[in-house]
C-alpha positions in Angstrom: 0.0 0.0 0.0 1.2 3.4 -0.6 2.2 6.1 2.6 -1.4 7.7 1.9 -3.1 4.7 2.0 -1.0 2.8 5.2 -1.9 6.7 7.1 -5.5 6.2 6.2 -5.6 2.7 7.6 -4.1 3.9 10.7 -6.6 6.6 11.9 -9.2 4.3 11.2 -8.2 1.9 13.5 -7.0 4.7 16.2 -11.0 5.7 15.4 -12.5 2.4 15.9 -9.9 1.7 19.1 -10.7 5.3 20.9 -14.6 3.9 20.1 -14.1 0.5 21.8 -12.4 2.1 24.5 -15.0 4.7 25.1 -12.8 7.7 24.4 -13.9 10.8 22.3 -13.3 10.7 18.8 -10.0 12.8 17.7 -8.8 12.4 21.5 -5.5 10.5 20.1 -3.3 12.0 17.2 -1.1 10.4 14.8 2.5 11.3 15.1 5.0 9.9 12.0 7.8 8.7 12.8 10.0 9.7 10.2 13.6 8.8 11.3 16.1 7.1 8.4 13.2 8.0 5.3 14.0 10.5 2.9 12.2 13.9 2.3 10.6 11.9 -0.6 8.5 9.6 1.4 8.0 12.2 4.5 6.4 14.8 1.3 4.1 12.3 0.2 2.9 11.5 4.2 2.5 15.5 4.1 0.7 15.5 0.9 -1.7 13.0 2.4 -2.1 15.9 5.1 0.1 14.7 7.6 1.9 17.0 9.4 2.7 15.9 12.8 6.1 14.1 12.8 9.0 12.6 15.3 12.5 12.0 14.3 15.1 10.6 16.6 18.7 12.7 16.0 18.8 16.2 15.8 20.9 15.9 12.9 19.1 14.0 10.3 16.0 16.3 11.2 17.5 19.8 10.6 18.6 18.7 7.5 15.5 17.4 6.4 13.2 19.6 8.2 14.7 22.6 6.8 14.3 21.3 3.2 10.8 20.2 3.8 9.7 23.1 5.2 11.0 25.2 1.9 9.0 23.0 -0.2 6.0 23.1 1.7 6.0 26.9 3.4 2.1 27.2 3.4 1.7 23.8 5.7 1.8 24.0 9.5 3.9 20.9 10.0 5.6 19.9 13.5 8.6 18.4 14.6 8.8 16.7 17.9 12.1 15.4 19.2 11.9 11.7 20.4 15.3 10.1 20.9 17.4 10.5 23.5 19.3 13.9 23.3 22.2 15.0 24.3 23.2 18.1 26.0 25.5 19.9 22.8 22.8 18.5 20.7 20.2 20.8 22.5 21.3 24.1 20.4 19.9 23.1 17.2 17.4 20.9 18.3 15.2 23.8 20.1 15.5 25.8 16.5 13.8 22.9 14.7 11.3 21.7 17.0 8.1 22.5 18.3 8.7 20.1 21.3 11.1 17.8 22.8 9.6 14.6 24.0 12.6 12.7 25.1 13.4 15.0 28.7 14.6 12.6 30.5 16.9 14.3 33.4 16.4 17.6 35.2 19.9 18.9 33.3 18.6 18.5 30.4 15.6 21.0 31.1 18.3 23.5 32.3 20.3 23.0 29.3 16.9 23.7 27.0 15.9 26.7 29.1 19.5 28.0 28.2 19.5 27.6 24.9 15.7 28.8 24.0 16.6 32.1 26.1 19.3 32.8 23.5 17.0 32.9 20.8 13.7 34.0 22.7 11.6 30.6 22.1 9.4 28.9 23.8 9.1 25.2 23.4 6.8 22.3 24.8 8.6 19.2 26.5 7.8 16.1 27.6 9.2 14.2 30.6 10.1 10.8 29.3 9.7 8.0 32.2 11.3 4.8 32.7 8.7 2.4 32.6 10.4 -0.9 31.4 13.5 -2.5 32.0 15.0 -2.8 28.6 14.1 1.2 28.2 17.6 2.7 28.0 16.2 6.2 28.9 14.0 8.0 31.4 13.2 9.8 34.7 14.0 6.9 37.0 13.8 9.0 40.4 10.3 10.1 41.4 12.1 12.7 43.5 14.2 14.0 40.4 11.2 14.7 38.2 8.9 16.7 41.1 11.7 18.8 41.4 11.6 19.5 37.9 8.0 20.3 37.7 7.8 22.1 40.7 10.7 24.2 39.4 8.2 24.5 36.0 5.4 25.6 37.9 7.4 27.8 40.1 8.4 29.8 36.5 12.2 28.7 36.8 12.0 27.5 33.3 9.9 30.8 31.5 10.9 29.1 28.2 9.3 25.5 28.8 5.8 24.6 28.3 5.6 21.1 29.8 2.8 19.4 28.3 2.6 16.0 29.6 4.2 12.2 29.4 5.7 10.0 27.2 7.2 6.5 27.8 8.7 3.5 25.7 7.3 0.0 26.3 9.9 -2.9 26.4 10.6 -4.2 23.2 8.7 -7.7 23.8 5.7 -10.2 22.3 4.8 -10.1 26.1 1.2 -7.9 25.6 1.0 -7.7 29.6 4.2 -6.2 30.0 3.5 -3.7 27.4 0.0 -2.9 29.0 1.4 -2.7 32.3 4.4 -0.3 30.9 1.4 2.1 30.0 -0.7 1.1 33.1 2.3 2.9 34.5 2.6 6.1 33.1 -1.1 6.8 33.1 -1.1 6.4 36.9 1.8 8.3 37.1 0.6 11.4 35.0 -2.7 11.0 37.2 -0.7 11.7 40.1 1.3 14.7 38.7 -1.6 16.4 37.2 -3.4 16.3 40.7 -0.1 17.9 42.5 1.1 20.2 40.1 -2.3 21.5 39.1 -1.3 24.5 37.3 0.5 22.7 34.7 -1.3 21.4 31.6 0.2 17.8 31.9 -2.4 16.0 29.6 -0.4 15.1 27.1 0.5 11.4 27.3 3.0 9.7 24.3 2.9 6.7 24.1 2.4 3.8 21.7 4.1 2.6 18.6 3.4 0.5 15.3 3.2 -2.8 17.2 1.5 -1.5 19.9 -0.6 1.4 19.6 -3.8 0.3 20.0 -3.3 -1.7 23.4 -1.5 2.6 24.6 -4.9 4.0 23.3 -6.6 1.6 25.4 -4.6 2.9 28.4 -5.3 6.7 27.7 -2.6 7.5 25.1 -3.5 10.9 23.4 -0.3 10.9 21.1 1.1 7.6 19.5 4.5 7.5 17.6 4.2 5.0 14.2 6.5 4.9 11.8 6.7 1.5 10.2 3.6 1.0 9.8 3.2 4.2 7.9 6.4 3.9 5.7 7.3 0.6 5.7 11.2 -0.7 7.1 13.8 1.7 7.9 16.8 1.7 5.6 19.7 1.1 8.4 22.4 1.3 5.9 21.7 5.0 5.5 22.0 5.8 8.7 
């Protein structure tokens, strides 16, 4: 099937799953994962009017990003971050995103504030949680992220809109795991919202091409899919 077709099939079955669930319809968007596919194939997903899309290195996205945007200037597309970053990474990744969803230590929010104060930009985050042993990345200290969004509510950050959750589920055929992964972060972003009530903390990331449906089930509002939508990344041009 072609990308049109494979993103068509997709938000039908996030449709029919946020119906079986009894969520509201449109209450989960489609994010693309676009990382190793060239501008070609991410132009026809935005040609098929998607517009929402997450690439993993800072690198590969500027390059891309910046081309894309040129050849599309009258579309309102979005770049979220979603692989881990690293701190001299930071710089150009708050010029070319709308939001970083892979915050996953309080240093890296300082690091973010500094670098979007140079250039007078806001940006959304999300904190990224540990929620499965083989995850390699994460908020692992409960104490480590309320300081960081009672510093965020406090105004510390002026530059940083936290917006909510996001979490990777181990990489296994074990469904339980996987639900209890996102059992996990839902409880945890019910807890945050409640104590740091001034903070808009509903978004919650999570679920991927093998998974997805299972994360709506759970109260995803954002899932990440990239092979399904363009078929297998090419490693070798990584």
């Amino acid at each position: 099937m072609s990308i049109k077709q494979n993103i068509e099939e997709i938000k039908l079955k996030i449709s029919k799953t946020e119906e079986k669930a009894g969520r509201p319809a449109a209450s989960v968007k489609l994010m693309a994962v676009s990382k190793f596919h060239p501008v070609e194939e991410i132009a026809q997903a935005i040609e098929s009017g998607q517009l929402l899309f997450g690439e993993n290195r800072v690198q590969e996205a500027e390059k891309k990003f910046t081309t894309l945007k040129e050849l599309f200037p009258d579309k309102k597309i979005e770049l979220h971050i979603i692989g881990q970053l690293q701190t001299n990474k930071v710089k150009s990744a708050v010029k070319i995103a709308s939001c970083i969803e892979s915050v996953d230590r309080y240093s890296l929010i300082e690091e973010i504030e500094k670098q979007c104060t140079k250039i007078d930009k806001v940006i959304n985050i999300l904190f990224e949680i540990h929620t499965g042993e083989e995850s390699k990345s994460g908020f692992t200290s409960e104490e480590e992220l309320e300081k960081a969004l009672s510093d965020c509510e406090a105004g510390t950050f002026p530059h940083i809109h936290p917006k909510g959750f996001m979490t990777m589920a181990p990489f296994t055929e074990d469904q339980t795991l996987v639900r209890q992964s996102f059992i996990t972060l839902r409880r945890l972003a019910e807890i945050m919202r409640k104590r740091y009530s001034s903070l808009d903390l509903s978004e919650l990331s999570m679920g991927m091409s093998g998974d997805y449906e299972l994360a709506i089930e759970e109260g995803s509002t954002l899932v990440r899919v990239g092979t399904a939508i363009f078929g297998q990344r090419d490693y070798s041009k990584k």
